[in-house]
ChimeraX commands (.cxc) that place a marker at each C-alpha (Angstrom):
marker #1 position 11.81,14.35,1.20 radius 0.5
marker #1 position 12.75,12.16,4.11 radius 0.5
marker #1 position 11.36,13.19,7.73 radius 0.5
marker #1 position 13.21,10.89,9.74 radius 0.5
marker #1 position 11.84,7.46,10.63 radius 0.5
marker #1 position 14.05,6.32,7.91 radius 0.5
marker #1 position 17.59,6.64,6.93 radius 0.5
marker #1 position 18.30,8.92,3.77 radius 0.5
marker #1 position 19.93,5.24,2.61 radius 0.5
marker #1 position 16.74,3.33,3.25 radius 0.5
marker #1 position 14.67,5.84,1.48 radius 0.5
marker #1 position 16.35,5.88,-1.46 radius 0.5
marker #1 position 17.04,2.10,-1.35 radius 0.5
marker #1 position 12.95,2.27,-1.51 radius 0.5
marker #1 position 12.53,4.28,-4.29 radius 0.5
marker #1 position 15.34,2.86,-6.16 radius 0.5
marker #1 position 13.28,-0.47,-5.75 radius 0.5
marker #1 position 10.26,1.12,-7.19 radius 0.5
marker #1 position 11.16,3.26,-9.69 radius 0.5
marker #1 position 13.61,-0.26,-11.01 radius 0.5
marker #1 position 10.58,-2.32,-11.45 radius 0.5
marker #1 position 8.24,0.32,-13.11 radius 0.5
marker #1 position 10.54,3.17,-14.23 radius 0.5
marker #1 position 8.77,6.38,-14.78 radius 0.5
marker #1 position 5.05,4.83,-14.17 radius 0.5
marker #1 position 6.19,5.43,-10.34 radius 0.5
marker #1 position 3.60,8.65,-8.87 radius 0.5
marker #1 position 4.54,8.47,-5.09 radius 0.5
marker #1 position 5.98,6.03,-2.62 radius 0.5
marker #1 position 5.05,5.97,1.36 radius 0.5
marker #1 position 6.81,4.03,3.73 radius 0.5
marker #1 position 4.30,3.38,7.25 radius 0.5
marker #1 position 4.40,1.53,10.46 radius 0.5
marker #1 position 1.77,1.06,12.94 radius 0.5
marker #1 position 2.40,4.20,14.05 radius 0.5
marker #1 position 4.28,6.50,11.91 radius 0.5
marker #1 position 4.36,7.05,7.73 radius 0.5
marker #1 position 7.09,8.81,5.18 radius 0.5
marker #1 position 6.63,10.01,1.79 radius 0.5
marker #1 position 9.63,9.40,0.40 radius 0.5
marker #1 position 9.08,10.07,-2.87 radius 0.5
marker #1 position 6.73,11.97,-4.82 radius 0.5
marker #1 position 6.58,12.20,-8.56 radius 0.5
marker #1 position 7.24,16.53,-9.76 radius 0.5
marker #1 position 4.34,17.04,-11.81 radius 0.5
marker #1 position 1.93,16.08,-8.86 radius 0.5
marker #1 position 0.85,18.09,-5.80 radius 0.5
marker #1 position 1.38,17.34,-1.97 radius 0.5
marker #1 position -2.17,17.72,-1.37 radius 0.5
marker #1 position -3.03,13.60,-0.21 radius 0.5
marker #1 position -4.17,13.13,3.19 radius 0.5
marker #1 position -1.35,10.73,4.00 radius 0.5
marker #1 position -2.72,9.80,7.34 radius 0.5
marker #1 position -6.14,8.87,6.51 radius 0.5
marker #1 position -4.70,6.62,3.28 radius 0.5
marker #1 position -2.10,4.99,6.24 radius 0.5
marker #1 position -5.36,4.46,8.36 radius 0.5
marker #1 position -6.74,2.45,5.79 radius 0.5
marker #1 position -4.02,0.18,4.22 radius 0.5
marker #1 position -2.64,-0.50,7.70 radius 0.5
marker #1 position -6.20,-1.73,8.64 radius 0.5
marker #1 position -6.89,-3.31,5.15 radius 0.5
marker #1 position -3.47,-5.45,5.84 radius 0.5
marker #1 position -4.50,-6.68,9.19 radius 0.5
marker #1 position -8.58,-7.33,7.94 radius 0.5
marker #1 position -7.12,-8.82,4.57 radius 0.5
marker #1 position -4.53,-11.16,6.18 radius 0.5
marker #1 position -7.50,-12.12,9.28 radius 0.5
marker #1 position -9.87,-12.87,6.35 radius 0.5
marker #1 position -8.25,-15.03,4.03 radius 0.5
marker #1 position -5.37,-16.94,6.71 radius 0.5
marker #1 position -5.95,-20.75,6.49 radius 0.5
marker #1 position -8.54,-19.99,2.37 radius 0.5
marker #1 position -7.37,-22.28,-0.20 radius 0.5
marker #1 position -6.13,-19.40,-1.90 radius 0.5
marker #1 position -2.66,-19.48,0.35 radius 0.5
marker #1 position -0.98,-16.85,2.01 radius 0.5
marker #1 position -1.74,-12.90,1.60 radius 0.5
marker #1 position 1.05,-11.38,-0.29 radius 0.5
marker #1 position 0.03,-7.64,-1.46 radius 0.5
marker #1 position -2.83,-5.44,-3.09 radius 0.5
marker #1 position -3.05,-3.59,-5.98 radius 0.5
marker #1 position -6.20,-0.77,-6.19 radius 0.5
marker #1 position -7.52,0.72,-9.40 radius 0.5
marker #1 position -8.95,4.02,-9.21 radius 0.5
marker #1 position -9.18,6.51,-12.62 radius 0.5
marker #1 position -6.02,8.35,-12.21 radius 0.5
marker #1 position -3.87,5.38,-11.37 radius 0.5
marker #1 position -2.86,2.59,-9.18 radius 0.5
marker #1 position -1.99,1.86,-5.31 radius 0.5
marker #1 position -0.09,-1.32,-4.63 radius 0.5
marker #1 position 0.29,-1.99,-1.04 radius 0.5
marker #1 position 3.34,-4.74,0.64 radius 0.5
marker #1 position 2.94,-4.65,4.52 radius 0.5
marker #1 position 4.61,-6.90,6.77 radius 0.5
marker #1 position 3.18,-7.52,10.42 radius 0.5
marker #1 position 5.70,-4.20,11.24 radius 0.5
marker #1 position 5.79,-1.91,8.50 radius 0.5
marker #1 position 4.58,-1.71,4.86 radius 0.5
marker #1 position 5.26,-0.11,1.37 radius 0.5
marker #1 position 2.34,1.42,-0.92 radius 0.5
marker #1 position 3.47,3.02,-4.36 radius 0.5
marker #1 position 1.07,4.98,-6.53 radius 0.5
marker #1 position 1.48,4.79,-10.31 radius 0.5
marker #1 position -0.12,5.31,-13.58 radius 0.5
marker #1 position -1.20,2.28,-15.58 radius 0.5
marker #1 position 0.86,-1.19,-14.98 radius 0.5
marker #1 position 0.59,-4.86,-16.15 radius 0.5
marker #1 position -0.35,-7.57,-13.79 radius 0.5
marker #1 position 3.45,-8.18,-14.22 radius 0.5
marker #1 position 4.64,-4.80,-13.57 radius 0.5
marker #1 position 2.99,-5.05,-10.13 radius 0.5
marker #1 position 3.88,-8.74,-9.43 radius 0.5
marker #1 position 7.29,-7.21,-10.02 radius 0.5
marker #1 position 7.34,-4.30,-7.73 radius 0.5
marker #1 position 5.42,-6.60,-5.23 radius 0.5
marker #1 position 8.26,-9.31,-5.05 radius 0.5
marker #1 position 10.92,-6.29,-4.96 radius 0.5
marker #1 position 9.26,-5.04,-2.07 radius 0.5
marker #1 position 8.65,-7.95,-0.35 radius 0.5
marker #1 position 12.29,-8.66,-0.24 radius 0.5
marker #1 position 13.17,-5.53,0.58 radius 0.5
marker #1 position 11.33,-5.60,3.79 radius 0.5
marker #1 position 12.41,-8.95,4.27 radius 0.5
marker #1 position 15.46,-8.00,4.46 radius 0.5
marker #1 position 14.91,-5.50,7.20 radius 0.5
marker #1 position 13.42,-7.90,9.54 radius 0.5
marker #1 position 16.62,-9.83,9.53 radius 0.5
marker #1 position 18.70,-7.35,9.90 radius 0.5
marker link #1:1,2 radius 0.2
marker link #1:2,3 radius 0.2
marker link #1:3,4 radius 0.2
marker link #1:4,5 radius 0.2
marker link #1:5,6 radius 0.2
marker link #1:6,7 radius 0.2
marker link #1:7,8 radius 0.2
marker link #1:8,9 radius 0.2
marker link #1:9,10 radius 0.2
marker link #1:10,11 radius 0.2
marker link #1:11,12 radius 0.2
marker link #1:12,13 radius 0.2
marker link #1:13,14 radius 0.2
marker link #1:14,15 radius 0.2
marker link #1:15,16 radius 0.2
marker link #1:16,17 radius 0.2
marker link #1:17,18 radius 0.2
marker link #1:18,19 radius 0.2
marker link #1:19,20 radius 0.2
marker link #1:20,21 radius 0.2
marker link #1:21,22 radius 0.2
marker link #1:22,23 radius 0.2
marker link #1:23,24 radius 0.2
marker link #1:24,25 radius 0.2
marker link #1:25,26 radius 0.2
marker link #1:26,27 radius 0.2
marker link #1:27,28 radius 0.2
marker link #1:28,29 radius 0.2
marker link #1:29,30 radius 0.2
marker link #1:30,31 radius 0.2
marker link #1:31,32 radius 0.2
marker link #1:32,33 radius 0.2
marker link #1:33,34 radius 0.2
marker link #1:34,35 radius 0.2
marker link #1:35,36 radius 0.2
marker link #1:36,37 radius 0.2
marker link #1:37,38 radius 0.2
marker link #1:38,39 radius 0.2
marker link #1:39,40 radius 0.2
marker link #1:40,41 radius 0.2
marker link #1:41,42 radius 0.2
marker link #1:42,43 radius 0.2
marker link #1:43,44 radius 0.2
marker link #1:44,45 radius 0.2
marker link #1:45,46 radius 0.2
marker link #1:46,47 radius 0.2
marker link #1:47,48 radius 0.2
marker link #1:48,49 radius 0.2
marker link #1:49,50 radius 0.2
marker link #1:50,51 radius 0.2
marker link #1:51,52 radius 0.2
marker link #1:52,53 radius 0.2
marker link #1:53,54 radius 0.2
marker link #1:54,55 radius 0.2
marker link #1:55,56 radius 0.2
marker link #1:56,57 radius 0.2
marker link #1:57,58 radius 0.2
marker link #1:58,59 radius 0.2
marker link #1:59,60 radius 0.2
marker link #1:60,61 radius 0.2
marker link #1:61,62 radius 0.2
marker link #1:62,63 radius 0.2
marker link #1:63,64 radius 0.2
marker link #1:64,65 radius 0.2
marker link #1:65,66 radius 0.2
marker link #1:66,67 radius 0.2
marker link #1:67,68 radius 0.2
marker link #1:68,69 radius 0.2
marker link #1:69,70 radius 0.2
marker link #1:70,71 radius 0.2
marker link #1:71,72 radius 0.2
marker link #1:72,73 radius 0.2
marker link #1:73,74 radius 0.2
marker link #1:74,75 radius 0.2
marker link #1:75,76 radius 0.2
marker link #1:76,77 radius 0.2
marker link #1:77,78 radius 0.2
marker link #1:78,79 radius 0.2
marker link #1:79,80 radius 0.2
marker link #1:80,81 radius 0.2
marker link #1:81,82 radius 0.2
marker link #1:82,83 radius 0.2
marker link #1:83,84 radius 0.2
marker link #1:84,85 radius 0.2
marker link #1:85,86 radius 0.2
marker link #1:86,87 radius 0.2
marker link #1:87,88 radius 0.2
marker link #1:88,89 radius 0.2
marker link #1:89,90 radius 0.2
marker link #1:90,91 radius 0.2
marker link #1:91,92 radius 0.2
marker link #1:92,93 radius 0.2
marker link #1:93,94 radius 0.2
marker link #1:94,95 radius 0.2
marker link #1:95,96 radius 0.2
marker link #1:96,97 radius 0.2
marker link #1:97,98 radius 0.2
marker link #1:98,99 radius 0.2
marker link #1:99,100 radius 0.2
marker link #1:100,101 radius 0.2
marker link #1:101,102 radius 0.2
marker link #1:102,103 radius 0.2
marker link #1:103,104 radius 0.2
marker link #1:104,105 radius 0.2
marker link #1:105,106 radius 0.2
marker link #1:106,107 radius 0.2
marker link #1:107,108 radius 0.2
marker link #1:108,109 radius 0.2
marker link #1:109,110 radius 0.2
marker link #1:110,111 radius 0.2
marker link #1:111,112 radius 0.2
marker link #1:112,113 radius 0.2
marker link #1:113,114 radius 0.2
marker link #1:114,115 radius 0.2
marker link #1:115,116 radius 0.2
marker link #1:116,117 radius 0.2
marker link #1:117,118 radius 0.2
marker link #1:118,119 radius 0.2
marker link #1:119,120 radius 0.2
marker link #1:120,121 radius 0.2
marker link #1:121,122 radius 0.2
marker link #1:122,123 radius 0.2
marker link #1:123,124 radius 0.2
marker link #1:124,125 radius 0.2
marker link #1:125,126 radius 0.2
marker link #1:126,127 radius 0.2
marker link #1:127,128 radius 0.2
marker link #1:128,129 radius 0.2
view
């Protein structure tokens, strides 16, 4: 499924973190930058039908209002959003570069503090290498 913004290693290494931290719960995962986005996984019983670029749109601006919003609250620093809608779940990593958001079907807060962390490091790691 990779287009090319990303290495064939880098996509999997994505989806491995996913699909590792909530198994067969995982519907899609997208890879974005400011400027550019990659499915790189999409679960087989589901249809590539999502208007990818209107969903990057959004969770690239909901990072940057989000993290505006809330730098300096009591409540710390930003670290990731999870949104509930009736077929399932989007949780959403972004760094100030690039970002992560994975669809899935119902999760604990735990399964999604897990996947969060996972994906956090995993960009992490990018930026210092």
């Amino acid at each position: 499924m990779p287009t090319g913004i990303l290495t064939d290693d880098t996509a999997e290494q994505i989806v491995t973190t996913c699909r590792t931290a909530v198994g067969d719960s995982l519907r899609s995962v997208t890879y974005f930058t400011r400027d550019d986005y990659e499915q790189v996984y999409l679960r087989e019983d589901l249809e590539r039908d999502a208007d990818l670029s209107t969903f990057i749109g959004h969770e690239w601006r909901g990072f940057k209002t989000a993290q505006t919003a809330y730098d300096g609250s009591e409540l710390g620093d930003y670290n990731y959003t999870i949104r509930v809608f009736d077929n399932g779940f989007l949780i959403r990593v972004t760094t100030d570069s690039e970002g992560v958001f994975a669809t899935t079907d119902g999760l604990t807060v735990k399964d999604f503090e897990e996947v969060a962390t996972a994906l956090r490091s995993f960009l992490s790691d990018r930026r210092v290498n």
